[in-house]
C-alpha positions as CSV (number, residue, x, y, z in Angstrom):
1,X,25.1,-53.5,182.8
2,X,26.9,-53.9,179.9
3,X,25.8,-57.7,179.6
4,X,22.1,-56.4,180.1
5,X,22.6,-54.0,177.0
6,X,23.9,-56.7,174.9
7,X,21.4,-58.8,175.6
8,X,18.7,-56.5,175.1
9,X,20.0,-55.2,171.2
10,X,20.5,-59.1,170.5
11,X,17.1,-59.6,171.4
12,X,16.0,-56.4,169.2
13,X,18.0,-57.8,166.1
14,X,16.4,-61.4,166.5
15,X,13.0,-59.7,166.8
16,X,13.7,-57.5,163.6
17,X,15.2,-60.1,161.3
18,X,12.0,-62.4,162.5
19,X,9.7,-59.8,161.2
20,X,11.5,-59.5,158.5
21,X,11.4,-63.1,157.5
22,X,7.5,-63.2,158.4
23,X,6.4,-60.3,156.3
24,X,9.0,-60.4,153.2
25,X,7.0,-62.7,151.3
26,X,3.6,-60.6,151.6
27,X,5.9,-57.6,150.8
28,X,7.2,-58.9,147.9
29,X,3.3,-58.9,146.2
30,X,3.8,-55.5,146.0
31,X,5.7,-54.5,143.5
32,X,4.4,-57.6,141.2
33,X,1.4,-56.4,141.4
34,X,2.7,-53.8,139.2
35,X,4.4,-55.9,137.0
36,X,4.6,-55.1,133.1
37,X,4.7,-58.7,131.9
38,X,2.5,-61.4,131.3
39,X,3.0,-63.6,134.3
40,X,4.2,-63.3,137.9
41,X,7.9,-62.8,138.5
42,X,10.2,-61.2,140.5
43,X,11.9,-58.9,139.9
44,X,9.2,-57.6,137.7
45,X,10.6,-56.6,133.6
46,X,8.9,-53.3,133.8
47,X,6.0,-51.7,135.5
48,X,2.6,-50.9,134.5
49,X,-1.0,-50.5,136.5
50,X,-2.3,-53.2,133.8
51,X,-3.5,-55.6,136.0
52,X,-5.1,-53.4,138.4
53,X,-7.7,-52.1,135.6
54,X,-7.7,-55.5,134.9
55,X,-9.3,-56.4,138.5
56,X,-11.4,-53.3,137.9
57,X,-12.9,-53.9,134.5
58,X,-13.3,-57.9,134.7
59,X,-16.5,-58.9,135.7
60,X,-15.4,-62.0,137.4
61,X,-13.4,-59.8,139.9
62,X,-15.8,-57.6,140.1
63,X,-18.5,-59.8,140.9
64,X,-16.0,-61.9,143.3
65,X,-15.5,-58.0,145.6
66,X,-18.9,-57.6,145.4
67,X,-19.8,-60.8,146.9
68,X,-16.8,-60.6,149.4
69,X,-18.0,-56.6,150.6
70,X,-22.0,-58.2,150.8
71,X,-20.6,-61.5,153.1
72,X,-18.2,-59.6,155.2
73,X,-20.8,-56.5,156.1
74,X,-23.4,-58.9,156.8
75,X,-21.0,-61.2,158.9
76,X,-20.2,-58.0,160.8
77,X,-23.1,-57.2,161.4
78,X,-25.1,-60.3,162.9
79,X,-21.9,-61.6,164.4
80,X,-21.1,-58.0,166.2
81,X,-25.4,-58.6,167.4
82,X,-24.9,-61.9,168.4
83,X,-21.2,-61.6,170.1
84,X,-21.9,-58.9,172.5
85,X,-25.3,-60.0,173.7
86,X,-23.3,-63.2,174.0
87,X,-20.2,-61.6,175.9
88,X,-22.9,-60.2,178.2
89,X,-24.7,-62.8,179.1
90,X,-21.5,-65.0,180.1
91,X,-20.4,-61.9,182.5
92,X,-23.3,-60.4,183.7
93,X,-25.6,-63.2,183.7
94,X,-26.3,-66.1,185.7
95,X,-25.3,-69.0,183.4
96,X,-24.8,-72.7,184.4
97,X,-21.6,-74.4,182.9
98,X,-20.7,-70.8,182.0
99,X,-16.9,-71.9,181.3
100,X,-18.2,-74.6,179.2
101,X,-20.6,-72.3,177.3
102,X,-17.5,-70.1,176.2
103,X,-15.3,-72.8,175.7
104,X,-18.3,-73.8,173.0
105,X,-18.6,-70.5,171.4
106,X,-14.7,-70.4,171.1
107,X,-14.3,-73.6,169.6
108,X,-14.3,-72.1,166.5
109,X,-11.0,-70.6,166.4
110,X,-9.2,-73.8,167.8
111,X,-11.1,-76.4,165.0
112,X,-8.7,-76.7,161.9
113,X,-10.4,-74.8,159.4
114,X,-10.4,-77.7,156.8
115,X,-12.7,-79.5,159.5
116,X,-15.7,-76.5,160.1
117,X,-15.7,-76.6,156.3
118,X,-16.2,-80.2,155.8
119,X,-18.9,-80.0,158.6
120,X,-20.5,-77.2,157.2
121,X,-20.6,-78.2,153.5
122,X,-22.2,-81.6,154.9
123,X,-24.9,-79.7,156.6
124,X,-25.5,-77.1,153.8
125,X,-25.8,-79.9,150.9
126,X,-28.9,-81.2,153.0
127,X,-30.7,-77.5,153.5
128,X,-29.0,-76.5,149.7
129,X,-27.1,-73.6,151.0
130,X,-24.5,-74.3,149.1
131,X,-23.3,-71.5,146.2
132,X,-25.6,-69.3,148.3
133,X,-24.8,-65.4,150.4
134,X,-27.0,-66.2,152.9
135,X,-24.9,-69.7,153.5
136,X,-21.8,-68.1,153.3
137,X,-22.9,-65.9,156.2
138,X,-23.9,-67.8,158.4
139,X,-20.7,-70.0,158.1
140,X,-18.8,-67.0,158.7
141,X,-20.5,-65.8,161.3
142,X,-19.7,-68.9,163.4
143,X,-16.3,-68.2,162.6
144,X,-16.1,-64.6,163.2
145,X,-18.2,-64.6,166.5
146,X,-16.0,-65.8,169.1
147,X,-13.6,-62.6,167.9
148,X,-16.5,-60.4,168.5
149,X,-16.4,-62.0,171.8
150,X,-12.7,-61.8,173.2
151,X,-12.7,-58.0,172.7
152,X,-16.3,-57.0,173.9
153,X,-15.7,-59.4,177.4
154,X,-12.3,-58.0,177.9
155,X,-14.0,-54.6,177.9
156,X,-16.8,-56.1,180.2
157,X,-13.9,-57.5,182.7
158,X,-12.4,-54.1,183.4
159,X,-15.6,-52.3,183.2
160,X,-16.8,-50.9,186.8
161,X,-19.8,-53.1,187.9
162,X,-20.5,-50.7,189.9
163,X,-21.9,-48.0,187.7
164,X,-24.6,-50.2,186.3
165,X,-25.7,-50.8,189.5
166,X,-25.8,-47.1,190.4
167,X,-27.8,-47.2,187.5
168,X,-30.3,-49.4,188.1
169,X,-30.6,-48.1,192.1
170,X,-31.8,-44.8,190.2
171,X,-34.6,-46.1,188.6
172,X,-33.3,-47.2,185.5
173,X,-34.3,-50.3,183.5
174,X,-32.1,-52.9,182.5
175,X,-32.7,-51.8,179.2
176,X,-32.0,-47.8,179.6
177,X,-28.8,-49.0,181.9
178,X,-27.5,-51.2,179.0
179,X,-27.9,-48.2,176.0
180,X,-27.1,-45.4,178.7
181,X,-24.3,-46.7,180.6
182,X,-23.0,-50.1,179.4
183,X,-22.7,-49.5,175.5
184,X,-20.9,-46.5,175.3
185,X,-18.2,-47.7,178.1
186,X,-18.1,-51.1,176.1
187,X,-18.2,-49.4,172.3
188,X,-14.6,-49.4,171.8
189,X,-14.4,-53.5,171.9
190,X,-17.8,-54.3,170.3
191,X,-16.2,-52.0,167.0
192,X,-12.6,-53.4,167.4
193,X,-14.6,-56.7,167.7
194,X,-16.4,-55.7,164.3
195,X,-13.5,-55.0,162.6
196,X,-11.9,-58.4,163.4
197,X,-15.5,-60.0,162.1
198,X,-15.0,-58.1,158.8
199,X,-11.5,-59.1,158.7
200,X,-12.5,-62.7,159.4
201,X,-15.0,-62.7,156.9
202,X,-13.4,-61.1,153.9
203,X,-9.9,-62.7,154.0
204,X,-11.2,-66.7,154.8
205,X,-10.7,-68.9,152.4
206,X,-10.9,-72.5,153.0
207,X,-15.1,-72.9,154.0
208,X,-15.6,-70.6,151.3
209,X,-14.2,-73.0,148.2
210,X,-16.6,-75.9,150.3
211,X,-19.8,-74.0,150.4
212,X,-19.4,-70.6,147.8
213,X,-19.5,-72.8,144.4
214,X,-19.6,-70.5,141.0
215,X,-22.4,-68.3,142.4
216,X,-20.8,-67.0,145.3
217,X,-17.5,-67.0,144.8
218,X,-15.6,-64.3,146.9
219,X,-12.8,-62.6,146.3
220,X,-10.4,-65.1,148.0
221,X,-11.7,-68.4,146.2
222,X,-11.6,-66.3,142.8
223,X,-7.9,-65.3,143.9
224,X,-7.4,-69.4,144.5
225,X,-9.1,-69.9,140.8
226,X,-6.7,-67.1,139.3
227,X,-3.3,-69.0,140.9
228,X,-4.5,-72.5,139.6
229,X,-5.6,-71.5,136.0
230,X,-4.0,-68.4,135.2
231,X,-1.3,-67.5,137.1
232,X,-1.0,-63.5,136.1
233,X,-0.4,-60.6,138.4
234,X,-4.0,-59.7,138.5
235,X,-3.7,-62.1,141.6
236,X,-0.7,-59.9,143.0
237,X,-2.7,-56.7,142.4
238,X,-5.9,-58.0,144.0
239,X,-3.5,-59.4,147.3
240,X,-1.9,-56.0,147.1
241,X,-5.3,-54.3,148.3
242,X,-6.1,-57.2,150.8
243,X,-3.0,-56.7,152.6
244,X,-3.7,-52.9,152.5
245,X,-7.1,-53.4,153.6
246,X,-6.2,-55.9,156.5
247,X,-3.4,-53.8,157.7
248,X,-5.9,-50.2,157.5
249,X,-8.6,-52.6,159.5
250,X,-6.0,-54.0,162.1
251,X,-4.4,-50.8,162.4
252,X,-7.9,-48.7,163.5
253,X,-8.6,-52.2,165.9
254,X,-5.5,-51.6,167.2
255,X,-6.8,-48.1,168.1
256,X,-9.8,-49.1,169.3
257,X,-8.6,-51.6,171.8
258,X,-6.0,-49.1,172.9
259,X,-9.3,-46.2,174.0
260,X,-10.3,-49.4,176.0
């Protein structure tokens, strides 16, 4: 017994001090976000919310959020569409290959990022998408779907069959089955799956320097440009409401998956 309790607060500490070690360095954005001086250090010299009216009142920040808010919505959006009619067409559906058709659409998240971007900026410079929102979107979108995807077929998977037939014995259209009886049991994943698409969307990085260019820029490429050219805790302050953004959004789909 005693060798069972020892092993479990060992494996408690190991699990702590490997949080700790993970998360420290985001953590530690924080309070240089508030720094006083000129550049980023820590421990900061003093503290000041400088930098965070600077993020407000520049317009190249400004215009970065914007574009970042306008990608990410519409990413949500079409990739939520596409992802659940998707999810329920692989389960409910008769669909040849259909473990090769989701292997496809979650390719995605298994292709290095670096490569989808190269790909994608080679396809864009041919249909000049590149610099452009509605390019941005749709690259986003590919990347965001197969999220949208895991969480609305897991909810498909434990979801009762057997009421949609019930359903559709009473008279009722696919149609009226699927907005009467299949969305509001599946609602829960299809918004948790939204919320990892926004997620997605507003923190990527890498296929955004490729395809975004100077008219697009979101707010993780500007956050690149600020670290490469000017190096001042404007960059700590903007990461500062990313990681409080990510953590709200991943908190509520934590939520979400748990009413599942």
């Amino acid at each position: 017994m005693n060798q069972e309790r020892l092993g479990s607060t060992a494996l408690w500490v190991i699990t702590i001090f490997t949080l700790i070690f993970l998360i420290a360095p985001s953590l530690i954005v924080i309070p240089m976000s508030f720094s006083a001086g000129e550049t980023l250090s820590f421990p900061p010299p003093g503290y000041s919310l400088r930098w965070y009216e600077n993020f407000f009142t520049q317009p190249e920040w400004q215009s970065a959020a914007r574009n970042s808010v306008i990608v990410a919505v519409l990413t949500t959006i079409v990739a939520t569409i596409l992802g659940t009619g998707v999810s329920i067409a692989l389960m409910r559906g008769s669909v040849p290959a259909r473990n090769l058709a989701t292997s496809l659409f979650l390719t995605p998240m298994i292709v290095p990022a670096i490569v989808t971007a190269v790909a994608v900026y080679g396809l864009y410079v041919r249909f000049r998408l590149v610099g452009t929102i509605q390019g941005l979107v749709l690259a986003h979108t590919v990347l965001a779907l197969p999220f949208v995807m895991i969480n609305v077929s897991a909810v498909l998977q434990g979801m009762d069959i057997r009421l949609e037939h019930a359903s559709r014995s009473l008279g009722a259209t696919s149609v009226r089955t699927f907005f009467l009886v299949t969305l509001p049991l599946i609602r829960p994943g299809i918004l948790a799956g939204a919320l990892f698409a926004f997620i997605t969307s507003f923190d990527e990085l890498v296929v955004a320097l490729f395809i975004s260019a100077d008219r697009a820029a979101t707010l993780p490429v500007q956050i690149w440009s600020g670290l490469r050219f000017e190096i001042n805790p404007t960059v700590a302050a903007v990461s500062t409401l990313l990681i409080v953004l990510s953590t709200a959004s991943l908190g509520l789909a934590g939520l979400l998956r748990r009413q599942q």
